[in-house]
N, C-alpha and C positions, 0 to 999 in steps of 0.2 A: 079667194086667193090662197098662197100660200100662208100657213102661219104655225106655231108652236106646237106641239103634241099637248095634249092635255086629258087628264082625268080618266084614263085607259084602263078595263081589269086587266089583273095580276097577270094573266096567261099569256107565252110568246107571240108578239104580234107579227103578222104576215106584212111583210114588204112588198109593194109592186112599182115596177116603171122607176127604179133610182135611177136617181141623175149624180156622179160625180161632178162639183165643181171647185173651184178654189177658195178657199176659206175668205169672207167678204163683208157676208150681212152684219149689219148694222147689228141686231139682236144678240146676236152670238160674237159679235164683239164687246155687243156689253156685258154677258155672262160669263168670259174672259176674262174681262176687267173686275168681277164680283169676284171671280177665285182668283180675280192678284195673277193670272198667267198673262204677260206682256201677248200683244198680238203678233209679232213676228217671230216669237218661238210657237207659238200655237200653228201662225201658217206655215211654217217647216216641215213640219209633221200632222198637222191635220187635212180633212178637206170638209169643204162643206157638202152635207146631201141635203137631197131633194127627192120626197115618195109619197107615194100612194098609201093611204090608211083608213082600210073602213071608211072609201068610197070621200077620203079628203086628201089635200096636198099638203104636207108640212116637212117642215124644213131642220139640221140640228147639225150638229157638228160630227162629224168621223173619222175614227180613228183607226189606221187599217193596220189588221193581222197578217199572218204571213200564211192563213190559207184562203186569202181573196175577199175573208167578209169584212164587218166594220161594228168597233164599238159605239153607239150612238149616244150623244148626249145633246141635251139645252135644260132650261133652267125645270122644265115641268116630265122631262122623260128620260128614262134609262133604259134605254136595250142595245139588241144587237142585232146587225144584219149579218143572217148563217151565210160562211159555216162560221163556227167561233174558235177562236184559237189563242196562242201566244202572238206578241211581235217582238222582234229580234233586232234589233237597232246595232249594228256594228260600228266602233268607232273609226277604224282604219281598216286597211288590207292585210297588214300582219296579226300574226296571230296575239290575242288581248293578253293582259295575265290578271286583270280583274274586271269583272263585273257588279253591277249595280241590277237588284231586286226590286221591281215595282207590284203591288197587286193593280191597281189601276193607272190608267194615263195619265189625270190628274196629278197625280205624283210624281209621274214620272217627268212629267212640263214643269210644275214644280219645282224641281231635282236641277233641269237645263238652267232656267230661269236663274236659281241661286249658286250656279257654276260647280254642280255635284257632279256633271256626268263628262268630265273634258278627260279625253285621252281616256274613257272605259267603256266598254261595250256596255250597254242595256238592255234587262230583260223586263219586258213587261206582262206580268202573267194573265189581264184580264180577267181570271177567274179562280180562286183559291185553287180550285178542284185539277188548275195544272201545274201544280206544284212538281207533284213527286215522280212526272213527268220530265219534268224538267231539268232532273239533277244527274243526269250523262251529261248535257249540255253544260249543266254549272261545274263538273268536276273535272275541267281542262283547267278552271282557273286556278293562282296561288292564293286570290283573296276574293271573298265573295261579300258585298255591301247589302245586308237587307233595308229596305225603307219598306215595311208592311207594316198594315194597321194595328194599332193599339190599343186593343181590345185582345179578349181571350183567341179568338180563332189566330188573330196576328201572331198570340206570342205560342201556340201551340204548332204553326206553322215555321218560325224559325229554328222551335226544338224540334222541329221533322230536318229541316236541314243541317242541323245542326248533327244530327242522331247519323245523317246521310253523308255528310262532307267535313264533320268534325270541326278544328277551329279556325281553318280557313274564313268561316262564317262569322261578319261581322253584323251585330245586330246595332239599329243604329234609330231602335226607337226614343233612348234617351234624349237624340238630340232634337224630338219634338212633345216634348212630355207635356203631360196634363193636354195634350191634344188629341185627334181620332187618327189625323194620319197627315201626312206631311205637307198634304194642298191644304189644310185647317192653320196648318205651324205658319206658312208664307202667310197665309190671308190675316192670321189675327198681328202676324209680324210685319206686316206691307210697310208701312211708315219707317219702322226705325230701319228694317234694310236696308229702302232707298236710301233711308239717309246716309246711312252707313257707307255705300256704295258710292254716293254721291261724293261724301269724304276722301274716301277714297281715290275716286277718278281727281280730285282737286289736288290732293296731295301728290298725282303720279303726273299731272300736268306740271305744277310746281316745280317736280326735279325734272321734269325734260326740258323745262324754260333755262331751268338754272343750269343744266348741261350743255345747252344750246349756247348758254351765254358763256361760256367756259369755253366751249370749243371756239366760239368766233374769238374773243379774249385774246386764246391762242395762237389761232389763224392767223388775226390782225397781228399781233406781238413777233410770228415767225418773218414779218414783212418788212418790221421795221428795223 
């Protein structure tokens, strides 16, 4: 049957017979649920495949580029089905004035998940190595959000954009520090968010109760 990629050499592996489908299985909802990405931002934007591998069927999540191929993931594989590329995620039909930096998807789900990406276009680079491609595209905007890894390659890539687009550039590894990268910051932070959130929604219920009751108050009061 179908089941997980596993234990694969290094070298790009050959895809055959993919099947696009809608983001589903049971597996890859639990490995969602491991990096903390809720399942219905994940189905927004992902889908799930289905391929042929060294004469097996297995199954993982996909994430698609904007030239036709797919970044692959589940808990035991990472690759990509060619060609490999950037994905462009627009917020609206007008033109943006800032954009948000991803090197991986994870992040970028991440990013939806804790309400980083509302009202800004996102670029997700997939691959360090499209960066410095990238930046015609990043220099329409007045403000650019990096979320890249926090490690040396991360911070030697924002001083490229930075060197490229000046201070428009905001780097924004601070706000997941002593982490690798920003699906690490949600995952080790999953609890106090929710709760956080959950707070939240109680308190924004509260005043719509209390406005509700204010309005009828009034209603009732202009009757009498």
């Amino acid at each position: 049957g179908t089941e997980y990629l596993k234990d694969l050499p290094d070298e790009e592996p050959q895809f055959s017979n993919v099947e696009v489908l809608p983001l589903g299985h049971y597996a890859l909802r639990q490995y969602l649920a491991e990096r903390a990405i809720p399942f219905e931002v994940a189905g927004r934007y992902c889908k799930e495949l289905h391929y042929d591998l060294r004469n097996k069927r297995y199954f993982a999540i996909g994430f698609p580029n904007d030239k036709g191929g797919y970044e692959v993931r589940n808990k035991f594989f990472k690759g990509c089905v060619a060609p490999k590329g950037t994905t462009f995620i627009k917020a609206g039909n007008e033109p943006g004035r800032e954009c948000n930096v991803f090197e991986g998807f994870f992040d970028f789900l991440s990013a939806v998940a804790l309400d980083r990406t509302e009202e800004m276009d996102n670029l997700v680079l997939n691959s360090i190595i499209y960066l410095r491609k990238s930046t015609d595209l990043l220099s329409q905007y007045d403000h650019i959000h990096a979320y890249l890894d926090n490690d040396e390659a991360g911070r030697k890539a924002v001083q490229t954009l930075k060197d490229s687009l000046g201070e428009k550039v905001i780097d924004h590894t601070d706000d997941y520090k002593g982490c690798k990268d920003f699906n690490e910051f949600l995952v080790k932070n999953q609890q106090n968010i929710n709760h956080q959130k959950s707070t939240n929604n109680e308190s924004n219920n509260n005043y719509e109760e209390s406005n509700e009751e204010l309005s009828e108050g009034g209603l009732h009061g202009s009757r009498r």
